[in-house]
N, C-alpha and C positions, 0 to 999 in steps of 0.2 A: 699162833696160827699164821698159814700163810696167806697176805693180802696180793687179792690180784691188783691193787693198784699201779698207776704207772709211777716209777720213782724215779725221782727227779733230785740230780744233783745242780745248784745253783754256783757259776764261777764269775764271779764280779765283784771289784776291788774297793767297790763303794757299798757300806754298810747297808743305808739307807736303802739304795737299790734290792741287793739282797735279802732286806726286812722286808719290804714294799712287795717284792716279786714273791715268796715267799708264803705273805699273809693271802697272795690272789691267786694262786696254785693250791694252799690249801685250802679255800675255802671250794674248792672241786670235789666232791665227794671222790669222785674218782683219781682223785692225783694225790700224792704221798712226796714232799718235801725228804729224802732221807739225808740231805748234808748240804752246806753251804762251804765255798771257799774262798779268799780272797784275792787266791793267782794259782796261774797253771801248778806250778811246785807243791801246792797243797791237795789241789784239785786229785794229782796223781795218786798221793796218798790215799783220798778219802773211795776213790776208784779201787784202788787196790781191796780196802777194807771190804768195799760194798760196790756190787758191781749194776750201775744206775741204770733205768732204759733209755732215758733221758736225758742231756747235758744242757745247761742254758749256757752259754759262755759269750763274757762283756768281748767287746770287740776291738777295746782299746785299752789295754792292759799291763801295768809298767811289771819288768822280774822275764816275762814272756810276752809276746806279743798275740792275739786270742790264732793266727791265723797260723803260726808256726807252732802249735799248741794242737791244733785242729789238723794240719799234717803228720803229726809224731800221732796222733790218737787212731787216728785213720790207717795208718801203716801197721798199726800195733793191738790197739781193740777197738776195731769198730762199732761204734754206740750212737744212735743218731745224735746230734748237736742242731739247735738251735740257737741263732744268733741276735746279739741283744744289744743293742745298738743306740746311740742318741739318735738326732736328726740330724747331726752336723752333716754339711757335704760331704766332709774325710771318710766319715762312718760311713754312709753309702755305699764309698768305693770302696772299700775293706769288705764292709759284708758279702757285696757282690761275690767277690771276691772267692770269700769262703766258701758262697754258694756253688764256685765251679770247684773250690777244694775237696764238695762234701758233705758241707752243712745242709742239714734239710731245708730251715725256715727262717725268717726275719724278724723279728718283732721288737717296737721299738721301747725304748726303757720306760714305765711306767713313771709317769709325774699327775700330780694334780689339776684339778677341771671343774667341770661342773659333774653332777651324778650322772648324767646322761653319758659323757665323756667317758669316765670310771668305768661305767658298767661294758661302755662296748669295748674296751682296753682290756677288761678282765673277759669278757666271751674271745678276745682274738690270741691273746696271749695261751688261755686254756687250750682252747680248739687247735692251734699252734702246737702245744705239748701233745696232744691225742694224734695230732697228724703226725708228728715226727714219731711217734712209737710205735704207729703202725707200718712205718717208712720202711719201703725193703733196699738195703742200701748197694750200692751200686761201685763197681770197680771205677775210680776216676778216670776219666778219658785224659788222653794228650790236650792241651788249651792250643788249639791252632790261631795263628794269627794270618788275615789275608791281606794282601795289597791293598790303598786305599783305593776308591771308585769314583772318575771322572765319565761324565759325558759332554754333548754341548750343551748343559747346565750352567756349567762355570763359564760360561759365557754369554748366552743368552736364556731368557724363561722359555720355557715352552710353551708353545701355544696353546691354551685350553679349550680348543670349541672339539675336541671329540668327543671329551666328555660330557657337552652339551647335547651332543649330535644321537649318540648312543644312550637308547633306552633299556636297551635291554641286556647292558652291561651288566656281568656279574660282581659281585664282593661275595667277600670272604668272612666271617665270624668265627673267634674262637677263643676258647675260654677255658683255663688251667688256673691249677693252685700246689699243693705240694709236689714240688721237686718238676714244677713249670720250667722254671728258667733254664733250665737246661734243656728239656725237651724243645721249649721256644728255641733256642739256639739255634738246635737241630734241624727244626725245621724249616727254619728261617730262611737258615747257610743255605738251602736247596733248592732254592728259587732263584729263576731267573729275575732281572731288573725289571722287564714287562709283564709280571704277575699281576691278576686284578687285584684291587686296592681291599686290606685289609683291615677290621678294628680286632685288639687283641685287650678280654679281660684278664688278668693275671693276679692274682688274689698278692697284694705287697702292701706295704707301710706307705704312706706318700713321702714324698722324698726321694724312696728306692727308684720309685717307677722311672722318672728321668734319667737317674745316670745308668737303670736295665735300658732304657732305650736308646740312651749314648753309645752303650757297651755294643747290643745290636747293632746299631747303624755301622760297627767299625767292622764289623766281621759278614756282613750280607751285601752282597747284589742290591735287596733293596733298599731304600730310602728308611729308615724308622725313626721315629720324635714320639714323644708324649702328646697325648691328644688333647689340642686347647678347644675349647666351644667352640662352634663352626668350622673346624678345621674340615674341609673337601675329602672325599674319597675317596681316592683316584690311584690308577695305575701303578705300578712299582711304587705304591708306596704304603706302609703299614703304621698302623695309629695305637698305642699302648695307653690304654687307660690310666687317667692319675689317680695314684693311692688316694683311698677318701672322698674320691665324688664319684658319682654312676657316670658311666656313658653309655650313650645311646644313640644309633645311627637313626636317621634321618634322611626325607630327599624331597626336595624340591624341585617338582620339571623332573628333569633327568639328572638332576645333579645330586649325588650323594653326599652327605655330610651328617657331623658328630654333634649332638649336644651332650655339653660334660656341664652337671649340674650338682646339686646336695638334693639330702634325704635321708631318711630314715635307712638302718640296715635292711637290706631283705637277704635271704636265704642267710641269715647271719654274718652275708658282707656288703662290703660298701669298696669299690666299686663291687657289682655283683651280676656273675654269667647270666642270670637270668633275665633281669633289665636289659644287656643288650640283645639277648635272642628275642627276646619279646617283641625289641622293638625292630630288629631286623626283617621278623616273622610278618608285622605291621607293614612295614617302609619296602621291603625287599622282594617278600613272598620268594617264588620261584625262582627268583633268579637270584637267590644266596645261597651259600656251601657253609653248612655249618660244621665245628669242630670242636669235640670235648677232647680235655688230655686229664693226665696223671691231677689227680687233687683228692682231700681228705671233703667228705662229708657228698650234697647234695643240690649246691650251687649250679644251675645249667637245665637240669635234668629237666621240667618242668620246660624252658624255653625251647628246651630244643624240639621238644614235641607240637610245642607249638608251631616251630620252622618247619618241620617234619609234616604238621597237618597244612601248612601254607604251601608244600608243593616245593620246598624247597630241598636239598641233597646235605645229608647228614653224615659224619665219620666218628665215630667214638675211638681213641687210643686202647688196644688189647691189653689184658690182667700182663702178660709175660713182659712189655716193657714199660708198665708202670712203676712209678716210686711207689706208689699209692692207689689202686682198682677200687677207687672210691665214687667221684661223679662220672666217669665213663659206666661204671656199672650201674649207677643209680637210672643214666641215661635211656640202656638199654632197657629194665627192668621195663620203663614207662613206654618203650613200644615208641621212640621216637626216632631212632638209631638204623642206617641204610647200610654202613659198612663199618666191621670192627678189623683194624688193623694192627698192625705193629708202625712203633713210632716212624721208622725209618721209610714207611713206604708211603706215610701220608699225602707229604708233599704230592709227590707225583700224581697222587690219586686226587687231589684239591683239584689241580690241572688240566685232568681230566676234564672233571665236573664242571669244569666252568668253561670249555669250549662249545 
C-alpha cells in the first residue's frame, strides 16, 4: 500500500551520522527513512530508483562537495534539501550558502547530550523535515552583491541622546522560519539606513545566526549583528536573534533594548516569535510594527495578537510568496493580522506604519 509518509533520503559520508539521523526521523510516525548515501554519486542513484520528498545532505562532502550537488539537483529535479551541518564556522558559511542555492533548512548534525538536549534535537530536526516537504520551491534569484556602507561612523560614534529624547519612537518586530533567510534578505535590502530599529526572530541552529547576520550586514543599508543581552534598539539598525536563546525587547525610560536569555522551548522553538511579540506587546504596545513571514508550523501567531490587542500595526506575508503559508496563516486565523501582503511590498508598508 501506498504510505503518505514523507520520504526522506539521507546523504552523509559519515556512518554514524546517518545511523543517528536515521533512527531520529524514524522514530516520526510520519516520516519514512527510504535510503541513506554516503556521497552525492550514490545519492543520484538512489534518487533515480526512488524519487524522495525529502533530501538531507552533509554539507561537507569529499567525491562532491554538498553545495555543487545541490546546484546540479536544483537545475535538474528539484526536491526540497535540507542541510546538515556541524557547528564549525566553515559549516555556517557553506550552509548559508545553500540556503541562497536552494536549500530549504539547517539543521545541525545530531551528537550526544543530556535527554533534554536529544529530545529537542529530534523535535527540530523532524519539524525541519515536515517543513521542507511542505516547502513550495522557488526559482533561485541572481545573488546580488552591494557596495560596502560608510557614514560618519568610521570616524566618530554618534551621539545617543535622541533616542533618549524620543518616547514615542517606533520598532520593528518580526519573526520567520522556513525559507526566512531569504525573504529576510529581501526585505532587509529595501530599507533605508534610517529605518526604525529592528529585532528579528529567525527560527536557525545557533552558530548560523551570526554569520546570517554577517551575511546581511554586507548586503543592507542597515547596520545587522547578532543580538547580545542589552544590545540598544535603535535606528538603522536590526538585532537577529541567537540560535538557542529567546530574545526579548525590553525598554527602559525611553530607551529600547534586548534581553537574550535561556529557557525552555516554547512554540517548539528556542529562540521563539512568540517571546519576542509578547514582549514587544508588553514593552512597545502601540508603537511597534509587527511582522510574520514564510515559516512551517505556528510560532508568532499567539504574540502577535497579543501586539495586535496592544494597539500595535501588524503585517502577515501572503500564501503566493510564501515557501511555507504556515505561521502567517496560523496568524491570521487568530484575528491578530492588519495587513496581508506580498513579500516584496512589505518593507514599504513597515515605513509607513511607523511614521
Amino acid at each position: 500500500s501506498m504510505s503518505n509518509k514523507i520520504k526522506v533520503l539521507i546523504v552523509d559520508d559519515s556512518a554514524l551520522v546517518r545511523q543517528t539521523l536515521s533512527d531520529i526521523l524514524s522514530s516520526d510516525p510520519g516520516i519514512e527513512v527510504i535510503g541513506m548515501a554516503q556521497d552525492p554519486i550514490v545519492a543520484v542513484q538512489k534518487i533515480a530508483d526512488q524519487l524522495p520528498d525529502v533530501i538531507t545532505l552533509d554539507v561537507e562532502m569529499p567525491r562532491m562537495d554538498g553545495i555543487t550537488f545541490l546546484q546540479k539537483l536544483m537545475s535538474q529535479h528539484p526536491i526540497p534539501v535540507v542541510m546538515c551541518s556541524s557547528l564549525a564556522e566553515s559549516g555556517s558559511e557553506t550552509a548559508l550558502k545553500a540556503l541562497e542555492y536552494g536549500a530549504v533548512d539547517i539543521i545541525t548534525k545530531p551528537k550526544m547530550g543530556t535527554k533534554q538536549f536529544i529530545e529537542e534535537s529530534r523535535i527540530r530536526i523532524c519539524d525541519s523535515i515536515k517543513a521542507a516537504a511542505a516547502a513550495r520551491l522557488k526559482p533561485i534569484r541572481a545573488i546580488r552583491e552591494v557596495s560596502p556602507k560608510y557614514s560618519a561612523d568610521v570616524i566618530m560614534e554618534a551621539p545617543n541622546a535622541k533616542a533618549m529624547i524620543m518616547t514615542t519612537e517606533k520598532v520593528v518586530v518580526v519573526g520567520a522560519s522556513t525559507g526566512g533567510t531569504e525573504a529576510l534578505s529581501i526585505f532587509l535590502q529595501m530599507l533605508p539606513e534610517d529605518t526604525p530599529g529592528i529585532v528579528i526572530v529567525q527560527h536557525m541552529p545557533e552558530n548560523f545566526t551570526a554569520a546570517f547576520a554577517k551575511r546581511l550586514d554586507s548586503i543592507c543599508r542597515v547596520t545587522v549583528k547578532e543580538a547580545e543581552n542589552n544590545d540598544s534598539v535603535v535606528r538603522g539598525h536590526v538585532l537577529i536573534a541567537p540560535g538557542n536563546r529567546h530574545t526579548l525587547l525590553k525598554r527602559s525610560g525611553a530607551r529600547y533594548y534586548v534581553e537574550v536569555k535561556e529557557g525552555p522551548l516554547v512554540s517548539r522553538h528556542r529562540p521563539s516569535v512568540d517571546v519576542l511579540f509578547r514582549s514587544a506587546a508588553r514593552y512597545a504596545g502601540k508603537n511597534a510594527v509587527g511582522v510574520i513571514m514564510t515559516g512551517m508550523g505556528d510560532d508568532g501567531a499567539h504574540g502577535m495578537k497579543e501586539l495586535h490587542d496592544a494597539g500595535a500595526r501588524t503585517i502577515a506575508q501572503d500564501e503566493a510568496s510564501c515557501v511555507v503559508f504556515g505561521m502567517p496563516n496560523e496568524a491570521i486565523k487568530l484575528g491578530g493580522v492588519d495587513k496581508i501582503m506580498p513579500l516584496d511590498r512589505i518593507a514599504a508598508e513597515t515605513l509607513k506604519l511607523c511614521l
